[in-house]
DOSE-288448 format. One record per residue (C-alpha): residue in one letter; y, x, z. Coordinates in Angstrom, 1 decimal. Layout:
{"A",{Y,X,Z}}
...
//
This chain:
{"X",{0.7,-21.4,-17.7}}
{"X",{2.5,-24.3,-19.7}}
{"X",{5.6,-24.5,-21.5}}
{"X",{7.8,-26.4,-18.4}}
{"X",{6.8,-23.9,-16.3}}
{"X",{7.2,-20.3,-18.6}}
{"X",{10.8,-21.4,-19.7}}
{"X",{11.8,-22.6,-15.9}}
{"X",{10.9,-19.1,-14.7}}
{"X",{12.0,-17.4,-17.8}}
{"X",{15.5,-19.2,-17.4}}
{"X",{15.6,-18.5,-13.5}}
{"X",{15.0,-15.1,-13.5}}
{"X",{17.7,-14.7,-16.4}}
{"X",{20.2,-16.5,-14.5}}
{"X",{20.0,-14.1,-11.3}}
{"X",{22.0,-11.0,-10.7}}
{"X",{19.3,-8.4,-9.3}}
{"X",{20.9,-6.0,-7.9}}
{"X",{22.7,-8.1,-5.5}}
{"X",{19.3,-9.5,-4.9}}
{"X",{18.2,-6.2,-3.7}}
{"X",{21.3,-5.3,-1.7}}
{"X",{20.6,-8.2,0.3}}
{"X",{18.5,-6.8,3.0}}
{"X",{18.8,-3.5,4.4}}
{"X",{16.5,-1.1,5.4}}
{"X",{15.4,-1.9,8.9}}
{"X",{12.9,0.2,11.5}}
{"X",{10.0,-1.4,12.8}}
{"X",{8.5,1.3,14.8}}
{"X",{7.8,5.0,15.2}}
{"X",{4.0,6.2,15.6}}
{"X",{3.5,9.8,17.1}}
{"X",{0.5,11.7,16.7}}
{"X",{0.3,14.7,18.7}}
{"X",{-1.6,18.0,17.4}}
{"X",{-3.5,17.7,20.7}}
{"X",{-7.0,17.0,21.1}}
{"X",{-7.6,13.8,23.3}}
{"X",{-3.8,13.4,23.3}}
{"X",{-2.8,9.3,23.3}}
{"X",{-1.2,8.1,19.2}}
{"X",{2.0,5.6,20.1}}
{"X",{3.5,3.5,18.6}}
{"X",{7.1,2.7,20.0}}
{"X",{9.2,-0.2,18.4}}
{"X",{13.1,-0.6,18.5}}
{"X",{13.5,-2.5,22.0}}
{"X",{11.7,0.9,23.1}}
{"X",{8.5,-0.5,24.2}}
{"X",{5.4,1.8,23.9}}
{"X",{1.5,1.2,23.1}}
{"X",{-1.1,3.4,23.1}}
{"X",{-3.3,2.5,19.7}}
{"X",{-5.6,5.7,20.0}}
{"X",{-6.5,8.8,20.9}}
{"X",{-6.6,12.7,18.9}}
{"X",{-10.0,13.7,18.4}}
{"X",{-9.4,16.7,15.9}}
{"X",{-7.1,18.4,14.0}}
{"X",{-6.5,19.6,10.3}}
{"X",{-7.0,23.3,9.7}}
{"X",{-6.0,23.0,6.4}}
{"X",{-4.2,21.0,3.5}}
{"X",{-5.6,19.7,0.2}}
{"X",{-4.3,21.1,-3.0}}
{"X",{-4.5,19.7,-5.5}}
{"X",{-4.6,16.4,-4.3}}
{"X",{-5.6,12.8,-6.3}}
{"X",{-2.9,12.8,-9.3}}
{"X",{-1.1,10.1,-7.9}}
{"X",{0.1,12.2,-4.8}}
{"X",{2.5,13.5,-7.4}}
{"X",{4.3,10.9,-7.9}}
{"X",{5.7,10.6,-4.2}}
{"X",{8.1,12.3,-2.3}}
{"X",{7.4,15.1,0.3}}
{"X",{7.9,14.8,3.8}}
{"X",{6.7,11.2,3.3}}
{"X",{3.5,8.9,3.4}}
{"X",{1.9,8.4,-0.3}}
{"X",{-0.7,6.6,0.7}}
{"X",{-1.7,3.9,3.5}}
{"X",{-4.8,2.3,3.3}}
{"X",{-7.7,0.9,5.6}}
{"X",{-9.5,4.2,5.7}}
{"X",{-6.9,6.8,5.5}}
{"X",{-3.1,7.4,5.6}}
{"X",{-2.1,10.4,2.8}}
{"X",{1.2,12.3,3.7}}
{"X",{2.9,14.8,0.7}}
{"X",{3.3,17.9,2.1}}
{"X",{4.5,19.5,-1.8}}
{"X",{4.5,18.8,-4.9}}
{"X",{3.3,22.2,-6.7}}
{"X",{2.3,23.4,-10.4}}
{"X",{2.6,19.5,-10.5}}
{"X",{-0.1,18.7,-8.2}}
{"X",{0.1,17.0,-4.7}}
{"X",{-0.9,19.0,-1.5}}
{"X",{-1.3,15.9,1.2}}
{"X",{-2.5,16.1,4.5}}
{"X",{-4.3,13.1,5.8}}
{"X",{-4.8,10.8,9.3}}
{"X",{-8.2,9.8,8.8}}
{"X",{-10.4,7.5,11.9}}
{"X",{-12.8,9.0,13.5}}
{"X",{-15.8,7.0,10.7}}
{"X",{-14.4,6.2,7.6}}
{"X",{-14.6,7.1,3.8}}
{"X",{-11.9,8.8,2.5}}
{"X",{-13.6,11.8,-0.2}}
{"X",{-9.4,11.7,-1.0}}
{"X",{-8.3,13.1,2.5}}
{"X",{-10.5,16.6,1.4}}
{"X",{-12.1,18.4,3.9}}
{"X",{-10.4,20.0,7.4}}
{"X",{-7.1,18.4,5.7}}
{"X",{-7.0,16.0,8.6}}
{"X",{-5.9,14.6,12.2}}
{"X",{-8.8,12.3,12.6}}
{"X",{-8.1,10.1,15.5}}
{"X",{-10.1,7.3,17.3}}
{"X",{-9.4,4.0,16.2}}
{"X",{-11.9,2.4,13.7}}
{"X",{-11.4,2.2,9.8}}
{"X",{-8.8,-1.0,9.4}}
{"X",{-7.8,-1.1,12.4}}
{"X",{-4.1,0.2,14.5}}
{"X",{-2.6,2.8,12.2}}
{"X",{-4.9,1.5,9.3}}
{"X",{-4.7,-2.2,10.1}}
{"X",{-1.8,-3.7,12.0}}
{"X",{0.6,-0.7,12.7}}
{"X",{-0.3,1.0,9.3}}
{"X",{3.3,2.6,7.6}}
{"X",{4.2,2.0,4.2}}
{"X",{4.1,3.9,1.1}}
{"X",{7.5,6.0,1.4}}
{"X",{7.6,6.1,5.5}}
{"X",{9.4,9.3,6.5}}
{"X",{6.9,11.8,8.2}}
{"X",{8.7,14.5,10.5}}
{"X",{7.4,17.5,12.5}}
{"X",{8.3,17.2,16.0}}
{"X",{8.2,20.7,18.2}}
{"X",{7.9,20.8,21.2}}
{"X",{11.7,21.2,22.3}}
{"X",{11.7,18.1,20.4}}
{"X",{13.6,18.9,17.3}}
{"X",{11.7,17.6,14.0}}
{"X",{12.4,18.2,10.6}}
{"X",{10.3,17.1,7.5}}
{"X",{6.6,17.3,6.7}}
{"X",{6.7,20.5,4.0}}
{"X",{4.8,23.3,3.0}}
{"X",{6.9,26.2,5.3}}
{"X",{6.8,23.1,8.0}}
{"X",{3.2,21.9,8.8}}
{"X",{2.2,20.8,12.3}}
{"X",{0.7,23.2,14.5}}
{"X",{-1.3,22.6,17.9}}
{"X",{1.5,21.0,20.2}}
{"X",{4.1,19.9,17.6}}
{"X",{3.8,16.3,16.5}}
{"X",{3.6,14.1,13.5}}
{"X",{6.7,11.3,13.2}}
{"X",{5.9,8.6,11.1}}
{"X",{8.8,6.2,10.8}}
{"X",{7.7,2.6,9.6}}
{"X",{10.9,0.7,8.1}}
{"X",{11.5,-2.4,6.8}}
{"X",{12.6,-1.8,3.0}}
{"X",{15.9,-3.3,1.9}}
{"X",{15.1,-5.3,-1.1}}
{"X",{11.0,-5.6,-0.7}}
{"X",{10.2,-9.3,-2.2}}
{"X",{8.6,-12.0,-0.5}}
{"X",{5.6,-12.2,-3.1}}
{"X",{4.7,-11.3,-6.5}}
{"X",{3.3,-13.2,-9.5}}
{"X",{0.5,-11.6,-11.7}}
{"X",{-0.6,-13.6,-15.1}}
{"X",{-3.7,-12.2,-15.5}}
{"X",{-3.5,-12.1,-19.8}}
{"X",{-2.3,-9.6,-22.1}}
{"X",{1.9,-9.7,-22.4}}
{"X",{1.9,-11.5,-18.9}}
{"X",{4.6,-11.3,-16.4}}
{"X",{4.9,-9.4,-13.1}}
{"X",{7.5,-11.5,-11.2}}
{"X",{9.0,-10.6,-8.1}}
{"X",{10.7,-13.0,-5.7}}
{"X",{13.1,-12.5,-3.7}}
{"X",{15.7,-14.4,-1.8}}
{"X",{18.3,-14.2,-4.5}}
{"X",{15.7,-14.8,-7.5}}
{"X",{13.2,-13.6,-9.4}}
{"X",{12.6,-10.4,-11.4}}
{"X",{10.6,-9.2,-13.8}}
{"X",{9.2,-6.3,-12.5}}
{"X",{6.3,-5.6,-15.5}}
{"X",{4.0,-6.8,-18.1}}
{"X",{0.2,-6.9,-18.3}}
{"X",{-1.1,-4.2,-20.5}}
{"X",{-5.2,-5.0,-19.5}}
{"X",{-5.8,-7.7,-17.7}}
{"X",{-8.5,-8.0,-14.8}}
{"X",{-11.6,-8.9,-15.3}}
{"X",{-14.3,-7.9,-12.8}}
{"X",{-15.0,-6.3,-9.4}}
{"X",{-16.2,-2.3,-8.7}}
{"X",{-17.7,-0.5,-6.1}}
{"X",{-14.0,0.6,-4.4}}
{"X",{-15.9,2.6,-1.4}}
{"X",{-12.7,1.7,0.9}}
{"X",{-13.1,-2.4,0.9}}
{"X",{-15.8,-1.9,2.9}}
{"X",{-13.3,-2.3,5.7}}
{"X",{-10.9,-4.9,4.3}}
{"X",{-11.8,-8.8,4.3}}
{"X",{-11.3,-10.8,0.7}}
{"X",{-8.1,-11.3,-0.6}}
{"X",{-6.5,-8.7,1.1}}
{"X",{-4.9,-5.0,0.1}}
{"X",{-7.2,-2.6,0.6}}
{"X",{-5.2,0.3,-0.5}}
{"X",{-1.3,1.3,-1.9}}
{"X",{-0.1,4.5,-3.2}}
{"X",{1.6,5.8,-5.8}}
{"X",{-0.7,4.8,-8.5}}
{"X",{-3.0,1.9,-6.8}}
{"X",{-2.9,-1.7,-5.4}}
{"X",{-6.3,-1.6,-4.4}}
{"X",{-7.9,-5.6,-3.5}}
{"X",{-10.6,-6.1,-1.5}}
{"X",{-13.0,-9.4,-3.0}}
{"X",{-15.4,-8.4,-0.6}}
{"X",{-16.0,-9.2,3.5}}
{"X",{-15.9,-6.8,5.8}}
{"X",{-19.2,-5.1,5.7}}
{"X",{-19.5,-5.3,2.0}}
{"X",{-18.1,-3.1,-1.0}}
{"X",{-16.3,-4.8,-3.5}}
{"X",{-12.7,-5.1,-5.2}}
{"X",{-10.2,-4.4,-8.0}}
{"X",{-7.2,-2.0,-8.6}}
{"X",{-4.0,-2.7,-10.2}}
{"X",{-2.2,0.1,-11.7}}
{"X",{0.6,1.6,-13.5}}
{"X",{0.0,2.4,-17.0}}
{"X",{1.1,6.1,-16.5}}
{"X",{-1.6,6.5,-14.4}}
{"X",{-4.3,5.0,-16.8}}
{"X",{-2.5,7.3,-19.8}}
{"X",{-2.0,10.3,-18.2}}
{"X",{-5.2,10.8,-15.4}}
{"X",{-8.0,12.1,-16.6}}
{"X",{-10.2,10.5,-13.9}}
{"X",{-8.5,6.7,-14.9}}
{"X",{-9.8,7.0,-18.3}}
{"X",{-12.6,4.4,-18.1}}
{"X",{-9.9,1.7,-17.4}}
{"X",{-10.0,1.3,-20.9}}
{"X",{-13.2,0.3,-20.9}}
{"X",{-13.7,-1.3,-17.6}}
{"X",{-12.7,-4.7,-16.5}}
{"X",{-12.1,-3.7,-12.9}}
{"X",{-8.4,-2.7,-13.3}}
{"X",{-5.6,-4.7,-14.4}}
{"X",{-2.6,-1.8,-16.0}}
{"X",{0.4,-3.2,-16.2}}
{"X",{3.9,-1.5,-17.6}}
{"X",{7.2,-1.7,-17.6}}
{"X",{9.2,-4.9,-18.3}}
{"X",{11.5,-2.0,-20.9}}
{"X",{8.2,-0.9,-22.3}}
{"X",{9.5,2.5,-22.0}}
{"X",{9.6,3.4,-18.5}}
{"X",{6.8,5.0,-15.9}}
{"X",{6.1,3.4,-12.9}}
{"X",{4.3,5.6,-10.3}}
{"X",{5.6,5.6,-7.1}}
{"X",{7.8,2.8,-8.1}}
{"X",{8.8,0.5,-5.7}}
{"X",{8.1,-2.4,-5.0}}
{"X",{4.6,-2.3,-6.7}}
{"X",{3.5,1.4,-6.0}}
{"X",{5.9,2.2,-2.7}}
{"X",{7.9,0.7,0.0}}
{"X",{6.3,-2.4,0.7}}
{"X",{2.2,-3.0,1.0}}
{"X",{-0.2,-2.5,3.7}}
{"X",{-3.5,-3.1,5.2}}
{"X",{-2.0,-5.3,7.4}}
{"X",{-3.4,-6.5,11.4}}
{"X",{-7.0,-7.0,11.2}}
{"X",{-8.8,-9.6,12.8}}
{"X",{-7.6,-10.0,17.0}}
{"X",{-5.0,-7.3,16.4}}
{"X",{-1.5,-8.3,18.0}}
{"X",{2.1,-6.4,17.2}}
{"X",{4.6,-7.4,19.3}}
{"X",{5.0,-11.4,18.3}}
{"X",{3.6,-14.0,16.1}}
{"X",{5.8,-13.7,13.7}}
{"X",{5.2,-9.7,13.1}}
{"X",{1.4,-10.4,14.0}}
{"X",{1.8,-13.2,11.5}}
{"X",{3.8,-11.7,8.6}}
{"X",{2.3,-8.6,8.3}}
{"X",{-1.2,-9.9,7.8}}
{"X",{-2.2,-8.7,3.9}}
{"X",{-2.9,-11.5,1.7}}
{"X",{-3.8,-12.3,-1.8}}
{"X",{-4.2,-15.7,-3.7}}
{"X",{-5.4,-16.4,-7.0}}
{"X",{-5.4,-19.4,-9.2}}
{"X",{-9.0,-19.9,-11.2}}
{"X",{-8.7,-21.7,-14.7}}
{"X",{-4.7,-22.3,-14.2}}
{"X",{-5.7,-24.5,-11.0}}
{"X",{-4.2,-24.4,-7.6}}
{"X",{-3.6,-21.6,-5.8}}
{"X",{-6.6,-20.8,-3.2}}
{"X",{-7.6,-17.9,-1.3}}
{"X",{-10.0,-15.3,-3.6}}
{"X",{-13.2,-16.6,-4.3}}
{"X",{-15.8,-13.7,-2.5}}
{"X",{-17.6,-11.5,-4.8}}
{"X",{-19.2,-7.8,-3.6}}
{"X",{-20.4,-4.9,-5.7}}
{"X",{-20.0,-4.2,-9.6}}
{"X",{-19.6,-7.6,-11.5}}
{"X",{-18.1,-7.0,-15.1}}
{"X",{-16.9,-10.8,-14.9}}
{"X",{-16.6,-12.1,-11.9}}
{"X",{-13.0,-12.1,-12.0}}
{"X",{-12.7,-13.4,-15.5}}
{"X",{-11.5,-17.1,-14.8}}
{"X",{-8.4,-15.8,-12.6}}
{"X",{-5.5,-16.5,-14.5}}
{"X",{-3.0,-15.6,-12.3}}
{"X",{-2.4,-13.4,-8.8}}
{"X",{0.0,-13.6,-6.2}}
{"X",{0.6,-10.8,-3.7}}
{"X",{3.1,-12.0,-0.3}}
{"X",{4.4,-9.0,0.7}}
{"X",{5.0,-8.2,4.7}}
{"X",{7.4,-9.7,6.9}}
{"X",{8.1,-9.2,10.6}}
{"X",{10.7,-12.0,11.5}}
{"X",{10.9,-16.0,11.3}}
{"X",{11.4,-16.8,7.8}}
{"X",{15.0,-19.0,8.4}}
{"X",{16.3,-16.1,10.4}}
{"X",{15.5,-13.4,7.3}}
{"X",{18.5,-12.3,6.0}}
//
């Protein structure tokens, strides 16, 4: 990046107040998925003006819940969705001796070693697709247990869903969720969020990226798009459909404190990144690690206009050798440096409505 452009951006984001950046928007509902603890029973999906789709059907149900969960879980809150990606949605039943217990909504083929076994509703849709493509909820969307005199209270370890209750899973709109975010792929670089107001600085690059791994999931993600968010993970897809291959961004808790992240620090497939205060965690911080990211509408997958068809469609951009901005160069399996000439990232974040008429 050159001088003009570091001290415009550095000036900018100094010169906005953030916090009524984020007060801005409020938090809005997009729609409400049920899932049924019934076998064969329809999943819908209503949205505000009360119309109803069908994007699937039950085909078995969980029998347990997995504890411990992946470390991240952790980091949520229960009675909420910790993860959403392409081949699984996580939900945070408790959070007990420290350690998650999730139940999962898995499709009917997928991998997802994360969901643990009988921990599930596994319904029919395929892997990126309805509740993991286009109607997938965000990191932080409520998840209540409906019973059948239709009464619903929180997902929670003295409230799990039995045969005819009914998972709630409220997808909203999160007040203050930027437009995109800029990654400068180099030691010390900025994490810049942008919203309507400004810009923040949201983090700094501890390890920059570097390659691509075998992330099992982006076998069902196209290139340039998020695979995967939770409280610990930004998980990218460089690969097509049909092929393995991606990167993670993560918090720097998670590659301190999780035993299994330790090879981050020798790896070149993660980019860790810390707080701008250099003091501060930041799992399950929004808008990096919650409230915001998802799978987004895979390809011929509608919502209910162009604009939320449109908008929530994932995408990532990269600029090669401090070049243009272009859409992420392809690149399946393990490749140590196939990433290494990015020099920046930039991650649009979902939107549902006409840009002029956001608030």
């Amino acid at each position: 990046m050159n001088f003009r452009k570091t001290f415009f951006v550095a000036a900018f984001c100094a010169a906005v107040v953030f916090s009524q950046a984020r007060g801005e928007a409020e938090e809005k509902k997009l729609f409400e998925i049920k899932i049924p603890l019934e076998k064969g029973a329809a999943v819908v999906v209503t949205t505000p003006d009360g119309a109803e789709r069908e994007v699937g059907r039950v085909n078995a149900l969980p029998t347990a819940t997995r504890w411990p969960s992946y470390t991240a879980s952790a980091w949520g809150l229960p009675g909420t969705v910790c993860a959403s990606a392409v081949n699984a949605i996580h939900m945070l039943v408790s959070v007990e001796g420290g350690k998650g217990r999730t139940m999962s909504v898995i499709p009917q083929e997928t991998i997802a070693p994360a969901a643990g076994a009988g921990a599930s509703v596994i319904i029919s849709p395929k892997a990126g697709e309805s509740l993991f493509g286009a109607w997938a909820p965000p990191v932080g969307a409520l998840v209540l247990v409906e019973k059948p005199d239709k009464t619903a209270a929180p997902l929670a370890a003295d409230n799990l869903p039995k045969p005819g209750d009914a998972l709630l899973i409220t997808a909203d709109e999160f007040g203050g969720t930027p437009y995109m975010i800029d990654i400068e792929n180099r030691p010390g670089g900025r994490v810049v969020a942008w919203r309507r107001g400004g810009c923040e600085l949201l983090a700094r690059v501890i390890r920059p990226l570097g390659g691509t791994g075998r992330f099992e999931g982006t076998l069902f993600q196209r290139a340039g798009a998020i695979r995967a968010n939770h409280c610990g993970v930004i998980d990218v897809s460089t690969s097509p459909r049909g092929a393995v291959g991606g990167f993670q961004i993560i918090p720097w808790d998670h590659a301190l404190k999780s035993k299994e992240m330790q090879n981050v620090w020798t790896m070149t497939q993660w980019l860790v990144v810390g707080a701008a205060d250099g003091r501060s965690m930041m799992g399950g911080s929004a808008p990096l690690f919650k409230n915001g990211l998802v799978s987004g509408p895979a390809s011929g997958e509608r919502l209910w206009d162009v604009w939320s068809t449109y908008g929530r469609k994932s995408l990532v951009l990269a600029r090669y050798g401090n070049g243009k901005w272009r859409r992420m160069k392809e690149a399946a399996g393990r490749g140590d440096d196939a990433l290494k000439d990015i020099t920046e990232l930039r991650i649009y974040y979902p939107f549902t409505e006409e840009i002029q008429k956001i608030n």
